[in-house]
ZAMI-572880 format. One line per field, with one value per residue (C-alpha): residue in three letters; x, y, z. Coordinates in pm, 1 decimal. Layout:
N
residu = [ALA | ...]
px = [X | ...]
py = [Y | ...]
pz = [Z | ...]
//
This chain:
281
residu = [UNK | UNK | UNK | UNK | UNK | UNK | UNK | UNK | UNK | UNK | UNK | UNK | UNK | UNK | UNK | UNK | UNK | UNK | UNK | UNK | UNK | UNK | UNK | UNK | UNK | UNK | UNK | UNK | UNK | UNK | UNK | UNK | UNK | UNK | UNK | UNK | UNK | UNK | UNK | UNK | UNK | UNK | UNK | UNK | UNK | UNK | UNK | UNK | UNK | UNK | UNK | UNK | UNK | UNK | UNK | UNK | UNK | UNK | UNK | UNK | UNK | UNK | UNK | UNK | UNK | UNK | UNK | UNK | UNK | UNK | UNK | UNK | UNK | UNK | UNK | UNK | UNK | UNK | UNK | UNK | UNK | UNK | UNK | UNK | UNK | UNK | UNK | UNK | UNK | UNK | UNK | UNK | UNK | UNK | UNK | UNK | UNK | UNK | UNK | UNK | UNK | UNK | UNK | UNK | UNK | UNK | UNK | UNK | UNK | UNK | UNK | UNK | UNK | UNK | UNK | UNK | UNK | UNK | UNK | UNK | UNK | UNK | UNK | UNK | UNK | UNK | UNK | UNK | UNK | UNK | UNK | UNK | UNK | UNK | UNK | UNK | UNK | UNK | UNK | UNK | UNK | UNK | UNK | UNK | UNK | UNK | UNK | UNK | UNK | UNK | UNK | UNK | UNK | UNK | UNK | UNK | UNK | UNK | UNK | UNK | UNK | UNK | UNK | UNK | UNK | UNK | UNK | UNK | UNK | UNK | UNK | UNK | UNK | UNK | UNK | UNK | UNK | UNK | UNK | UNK | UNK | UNK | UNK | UNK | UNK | UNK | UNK | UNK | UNK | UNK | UNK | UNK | UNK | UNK | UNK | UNK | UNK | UNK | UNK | UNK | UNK | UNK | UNK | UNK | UNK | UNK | UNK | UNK | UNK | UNK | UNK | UNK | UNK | UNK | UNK | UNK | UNK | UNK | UNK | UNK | UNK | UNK | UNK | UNK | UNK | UNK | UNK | UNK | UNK | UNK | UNK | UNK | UNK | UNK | UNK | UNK | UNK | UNK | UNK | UNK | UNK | UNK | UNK | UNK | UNK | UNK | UNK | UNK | UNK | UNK | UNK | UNK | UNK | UNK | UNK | UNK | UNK | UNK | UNK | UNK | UNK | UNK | UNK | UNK | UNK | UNK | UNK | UNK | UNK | UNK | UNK | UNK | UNK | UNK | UNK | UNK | UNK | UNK | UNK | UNK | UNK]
px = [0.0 | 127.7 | 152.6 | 270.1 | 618.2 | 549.3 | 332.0 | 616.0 | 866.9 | 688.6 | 555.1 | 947.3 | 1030.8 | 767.2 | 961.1 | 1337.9 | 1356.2 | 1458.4 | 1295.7 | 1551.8 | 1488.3 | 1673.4 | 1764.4 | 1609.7 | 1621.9 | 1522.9 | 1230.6 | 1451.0 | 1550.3 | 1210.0 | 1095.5 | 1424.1 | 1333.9 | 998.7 | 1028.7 | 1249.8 | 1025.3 | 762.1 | 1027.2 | 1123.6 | 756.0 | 897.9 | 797.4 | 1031.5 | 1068.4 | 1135.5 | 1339.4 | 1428.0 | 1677.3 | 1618.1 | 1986.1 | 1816.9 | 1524.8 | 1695.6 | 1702.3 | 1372.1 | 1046.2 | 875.7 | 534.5 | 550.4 | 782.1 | 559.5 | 288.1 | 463.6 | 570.9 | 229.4 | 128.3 | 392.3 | 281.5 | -90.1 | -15.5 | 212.5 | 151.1 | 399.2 | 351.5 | 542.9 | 628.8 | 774.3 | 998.3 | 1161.6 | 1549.7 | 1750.4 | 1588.5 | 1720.7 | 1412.9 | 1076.7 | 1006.4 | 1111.2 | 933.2 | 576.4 | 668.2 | 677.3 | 392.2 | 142.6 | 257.8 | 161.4 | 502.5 | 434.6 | 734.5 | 996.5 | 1291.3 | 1408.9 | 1803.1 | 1872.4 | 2168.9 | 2412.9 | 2255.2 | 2297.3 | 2080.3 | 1769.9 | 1747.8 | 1764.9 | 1443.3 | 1293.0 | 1274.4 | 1259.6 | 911.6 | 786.4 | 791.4 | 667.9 | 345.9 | 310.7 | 373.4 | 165.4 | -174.2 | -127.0 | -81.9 | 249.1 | 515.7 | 880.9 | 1235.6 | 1503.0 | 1867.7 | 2077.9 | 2447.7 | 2608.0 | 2695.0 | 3054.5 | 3067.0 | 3232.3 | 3386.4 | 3130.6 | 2874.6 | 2715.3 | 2562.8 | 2729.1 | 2968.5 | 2910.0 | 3133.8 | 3077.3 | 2927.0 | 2838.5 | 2471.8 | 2454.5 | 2151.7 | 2065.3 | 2024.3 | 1852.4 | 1622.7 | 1550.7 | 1490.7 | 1271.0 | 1047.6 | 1076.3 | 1010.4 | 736.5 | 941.2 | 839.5 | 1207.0 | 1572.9 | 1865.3 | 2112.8 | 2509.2 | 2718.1 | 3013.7 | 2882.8 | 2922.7 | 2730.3 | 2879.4 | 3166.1 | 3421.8 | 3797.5 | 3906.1 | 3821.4 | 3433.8 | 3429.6 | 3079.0 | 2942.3 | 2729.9 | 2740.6 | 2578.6 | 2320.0 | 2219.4 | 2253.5 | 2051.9 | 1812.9 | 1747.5 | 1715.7 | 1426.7 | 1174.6 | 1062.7 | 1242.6 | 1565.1 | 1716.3 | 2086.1 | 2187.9 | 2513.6 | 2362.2 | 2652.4 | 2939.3 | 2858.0 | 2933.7 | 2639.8 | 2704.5 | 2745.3 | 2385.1 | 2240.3 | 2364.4 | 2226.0 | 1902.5 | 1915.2 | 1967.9 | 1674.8 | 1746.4 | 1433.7 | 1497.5 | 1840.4 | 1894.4 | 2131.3 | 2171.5 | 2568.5 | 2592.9 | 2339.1 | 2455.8 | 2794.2 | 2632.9 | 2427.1 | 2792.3 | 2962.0 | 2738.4 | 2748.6 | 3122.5 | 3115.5 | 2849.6 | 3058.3 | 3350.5 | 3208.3 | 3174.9 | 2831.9 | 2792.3 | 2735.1 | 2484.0 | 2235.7 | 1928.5 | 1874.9 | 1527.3 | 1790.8 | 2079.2 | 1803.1 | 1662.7 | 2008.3 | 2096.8 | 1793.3 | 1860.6 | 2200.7 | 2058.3 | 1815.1 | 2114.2 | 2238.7 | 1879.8 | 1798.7 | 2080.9 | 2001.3 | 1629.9 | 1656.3 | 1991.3 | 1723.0 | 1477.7 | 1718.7 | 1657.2 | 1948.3]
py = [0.0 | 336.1 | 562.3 | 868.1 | 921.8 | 1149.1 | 842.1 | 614.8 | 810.1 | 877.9 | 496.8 | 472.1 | 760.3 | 576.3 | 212.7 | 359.5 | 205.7 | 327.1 | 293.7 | 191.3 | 448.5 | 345.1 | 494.6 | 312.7 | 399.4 | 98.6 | -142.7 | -423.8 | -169.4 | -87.9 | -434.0 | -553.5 | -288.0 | -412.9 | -767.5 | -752.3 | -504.3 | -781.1 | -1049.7 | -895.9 | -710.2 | -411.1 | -56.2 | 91.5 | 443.9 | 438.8 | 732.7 | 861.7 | 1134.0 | 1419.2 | 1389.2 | 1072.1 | 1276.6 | 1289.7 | 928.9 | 860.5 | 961.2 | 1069.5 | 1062.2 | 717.8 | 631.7 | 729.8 | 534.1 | 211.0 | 242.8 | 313.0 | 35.3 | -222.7 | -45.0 | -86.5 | -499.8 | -441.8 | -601.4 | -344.2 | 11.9 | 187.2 | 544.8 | 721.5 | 1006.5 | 1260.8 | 1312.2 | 1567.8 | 1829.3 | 2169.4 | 2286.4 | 2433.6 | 2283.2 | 1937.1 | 1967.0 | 2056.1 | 1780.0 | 1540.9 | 1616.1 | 1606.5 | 1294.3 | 1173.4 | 1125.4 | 1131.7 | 1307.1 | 1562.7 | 1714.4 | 2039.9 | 2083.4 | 2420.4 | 2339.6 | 2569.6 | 2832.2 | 3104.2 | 2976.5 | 3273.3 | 3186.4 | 2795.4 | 2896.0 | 3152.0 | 2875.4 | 2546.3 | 2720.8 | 2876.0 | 2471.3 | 2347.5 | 2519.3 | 2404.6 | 2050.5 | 2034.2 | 2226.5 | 1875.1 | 1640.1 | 1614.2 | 1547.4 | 1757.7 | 1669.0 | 1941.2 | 1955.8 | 2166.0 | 2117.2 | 1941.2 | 1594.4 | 1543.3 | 1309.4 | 999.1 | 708.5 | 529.2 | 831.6 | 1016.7 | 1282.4 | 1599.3 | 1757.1 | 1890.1 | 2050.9 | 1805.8 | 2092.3 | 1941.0 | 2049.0 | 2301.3 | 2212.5 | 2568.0 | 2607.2 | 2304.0 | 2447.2 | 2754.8 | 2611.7 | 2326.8 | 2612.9 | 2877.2 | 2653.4 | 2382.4 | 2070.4 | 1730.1 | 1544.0 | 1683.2 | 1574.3 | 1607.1 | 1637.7 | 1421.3 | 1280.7 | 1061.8 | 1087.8 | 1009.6 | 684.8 | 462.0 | 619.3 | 680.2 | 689.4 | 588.0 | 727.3 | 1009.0 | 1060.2 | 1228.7 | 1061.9 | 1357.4 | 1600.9 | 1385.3 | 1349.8 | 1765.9 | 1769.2 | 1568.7 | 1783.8 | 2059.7 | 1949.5 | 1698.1 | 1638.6 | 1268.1 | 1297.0 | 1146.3 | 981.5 | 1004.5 | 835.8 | 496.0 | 320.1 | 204.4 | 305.8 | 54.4 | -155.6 | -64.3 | 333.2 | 296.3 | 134.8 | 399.2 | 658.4 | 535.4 | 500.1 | 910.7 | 963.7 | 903.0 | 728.3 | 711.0 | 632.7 | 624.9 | 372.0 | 376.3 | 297.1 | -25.3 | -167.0 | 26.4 | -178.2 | -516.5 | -470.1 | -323.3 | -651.5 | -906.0 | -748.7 | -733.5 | -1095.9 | -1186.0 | -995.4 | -1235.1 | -1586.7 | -1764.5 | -1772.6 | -1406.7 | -1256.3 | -1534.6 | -1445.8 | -1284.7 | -895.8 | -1039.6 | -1315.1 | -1066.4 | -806.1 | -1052.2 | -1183.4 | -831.5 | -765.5 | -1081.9 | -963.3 | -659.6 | -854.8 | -951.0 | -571.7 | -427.5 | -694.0 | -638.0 | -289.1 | -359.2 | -603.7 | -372.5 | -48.6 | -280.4 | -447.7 | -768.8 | -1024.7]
pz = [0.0 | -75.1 | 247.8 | 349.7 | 417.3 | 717.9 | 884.3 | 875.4 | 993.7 | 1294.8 | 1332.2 | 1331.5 | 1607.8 | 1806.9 | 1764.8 | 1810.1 | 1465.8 | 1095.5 | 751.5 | 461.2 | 168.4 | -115.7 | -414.6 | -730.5 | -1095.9 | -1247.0 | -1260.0 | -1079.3 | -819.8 | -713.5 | -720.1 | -524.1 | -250.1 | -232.2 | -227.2 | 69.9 | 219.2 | 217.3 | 330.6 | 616.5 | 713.6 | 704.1 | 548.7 | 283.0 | 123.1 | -267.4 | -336.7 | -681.1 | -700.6 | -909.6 | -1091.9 | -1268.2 | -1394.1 | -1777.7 | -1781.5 | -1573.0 | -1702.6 | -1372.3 | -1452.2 | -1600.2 | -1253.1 | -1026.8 | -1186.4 | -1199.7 | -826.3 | -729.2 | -890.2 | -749.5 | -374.3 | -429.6 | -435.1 | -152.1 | 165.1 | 315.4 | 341.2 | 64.7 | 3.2 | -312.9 | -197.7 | -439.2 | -308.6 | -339.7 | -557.8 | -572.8 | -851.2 | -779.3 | -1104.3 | -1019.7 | -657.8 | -843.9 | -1091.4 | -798.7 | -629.8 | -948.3 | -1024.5 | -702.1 | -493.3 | -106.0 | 8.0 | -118.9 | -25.6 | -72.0 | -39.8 | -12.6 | 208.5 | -84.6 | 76.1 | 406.5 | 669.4 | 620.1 | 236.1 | 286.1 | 532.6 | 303.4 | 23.2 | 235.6 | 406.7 | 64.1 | -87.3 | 239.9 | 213.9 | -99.7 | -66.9 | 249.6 | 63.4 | -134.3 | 151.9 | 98.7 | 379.5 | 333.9 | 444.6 | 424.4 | 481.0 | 768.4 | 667.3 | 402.5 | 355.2 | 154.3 | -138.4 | -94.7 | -350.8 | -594.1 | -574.7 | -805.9 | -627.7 | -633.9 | -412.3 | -69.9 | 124.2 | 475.0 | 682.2 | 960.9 | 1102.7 | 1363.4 | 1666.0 | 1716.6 | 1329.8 | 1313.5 | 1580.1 | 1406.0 | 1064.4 | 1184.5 | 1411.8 | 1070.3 | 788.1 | 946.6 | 788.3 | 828.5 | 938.1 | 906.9 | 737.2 | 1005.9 | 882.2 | 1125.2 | 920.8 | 677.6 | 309.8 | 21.7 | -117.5 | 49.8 | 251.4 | 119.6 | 535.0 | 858.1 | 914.9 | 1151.2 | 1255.7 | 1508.1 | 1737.5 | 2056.9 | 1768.1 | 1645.1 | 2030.4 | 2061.8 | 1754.4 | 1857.9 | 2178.8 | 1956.9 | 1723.1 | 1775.6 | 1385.7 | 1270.4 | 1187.0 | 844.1 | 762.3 | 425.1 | 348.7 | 472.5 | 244.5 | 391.6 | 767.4 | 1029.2 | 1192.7 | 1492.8 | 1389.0 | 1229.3 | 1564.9 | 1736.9 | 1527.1 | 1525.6 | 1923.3 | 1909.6 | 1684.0 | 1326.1 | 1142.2 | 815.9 | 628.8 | 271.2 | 33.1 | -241.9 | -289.9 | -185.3 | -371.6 | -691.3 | -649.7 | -572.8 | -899.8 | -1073.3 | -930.9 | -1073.3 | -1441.0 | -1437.7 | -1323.8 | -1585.0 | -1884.1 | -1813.5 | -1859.3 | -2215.7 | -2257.5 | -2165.0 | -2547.6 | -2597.0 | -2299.0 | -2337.3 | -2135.2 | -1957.7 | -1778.6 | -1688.5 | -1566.4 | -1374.7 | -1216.3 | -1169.1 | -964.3 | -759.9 | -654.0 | -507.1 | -253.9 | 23.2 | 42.6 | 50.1 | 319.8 | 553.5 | 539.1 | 651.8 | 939.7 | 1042.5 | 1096.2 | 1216.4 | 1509.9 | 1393.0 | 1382.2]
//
């Protein structure tokens, strides 16, 4: 069933657990999610990034997603990540996507408000839930998102912008980075916790990728409810192609098999992820 993203999150607060959003741009991605979603009797958040909007037709998206959730027995949301467009935003919401967030985290703190609360209201007239971003989260190895400069968030900022803007949950800045790490992680567990005390909305990890388990548990102890991947499961898909390409009978197979392989090799990573947030071993 397809829910709101602002439901779960807080069914999630409530539990001291996390929902697994990840980052699909494919048929077999969104039916990967899903399918372990249902395996483990667990929600999930579909999230589609607005850097694959070129090569995704977002209407048509939305439409097979909401399909695929309406057979669900799981709740399912669609969430539009990281858009930095009014245009894409709008885009979203017409086509029926039950979050979207805003990053205006390029910006001084009174203009990220000004324009976080201006698409707020918008996105809330529609019954839409919002998640912004305080800080900036530094790009890692394997990603393709773009570049941020690893600001990390600030809990009095955090406090004001929630309390200006009327956003649904927070992407808090504590160290991670989108994609896998290139060092040691260095993340920030005493300022999630000051963050936390600062705002009371859920709070969202991105840079789920690469993280240690027991990092993750931690965070979501402090408050994080939601944490997106998409990384990891973009290399486990990688992996099996490159292992595929290099045997004999490779040139002979037919796409429908190797898509379907491909999807397969994404159901361990996804389902890690998803018992992992869920605390179950």
């Amino acid at each position: 069933m397809l829910c709101n993203t602002k439901q779960l999150l807080l069914a999630a607060q409530q539990e001291k657990t996390a929902v697994a959003a990840f980052n699909v741009y494919s048929l077999e991605t969104v039916q990967a999610a899903v399918r372990v979603a249902e395996q483990e009797e667990r929600p999930v958040i579909i999230a589609l990034g607005e850097r694959y909007f070129p090569t995704v037709d977002v209407e048509g998206f939305a439409a097979l997603v909401q399909a695929i959730a309406a057979k669900a027995n799981v709740p399912v949301a669609l969430h539009l990540d990281h858009a930095y467009e009014k245009a894409s935003i709008v885009r979203a919401i017409r086509s029926g996507f039950t979050s979207v967030m805003y990053d205006g985290s390029k910006y001084e703190l009174a203009e990220n408000i000004r324009r976080t609360k201006e698409l707020v209201e918008l996105a809330h007239m529609a019954g839409v839930s919002v998640e912004a971003e305080i800080g900036s989260v530094a790009r890692g190895d394997f990603s393709d998102e773009e570049e941020g400069d690893g600001t990390l968030t600030d809990p009095a900022s955090a406090q004001r912008f929630v309390a200006e803007t009327g956003v649904d949950f927070l992407a808090a800045s504590i160290g991670t980075v989108h994609g896998m790490y290139t060092g040691e992680p260095n993340i920030n567990l005493e300022l999630l916790g000051r963050i936390r005390e600062a705002v009371s909305v859920p709070l969202v990890l991105h840079g789920g990728s690469g993280t240690p388990d027991d990092v993750l548990t931690e965070a979501i102890r402090a408050g994080i409810c939601k944490v997106n991947v998409n990384t990891e499961v973009s290399m486990a898909a990688v992996a099996y192609l490159v292992e595929a390409a290099q045997q004999p009978a490779f040139h002979r197979a037919h796409l429908s098999t190797i898509m379907e392989s491909m999807q397969q090799s994404m159901v361990p990573v996804m389902a890690r992820f998803v018992r992992l947030l869920a605390h179950k071993r």
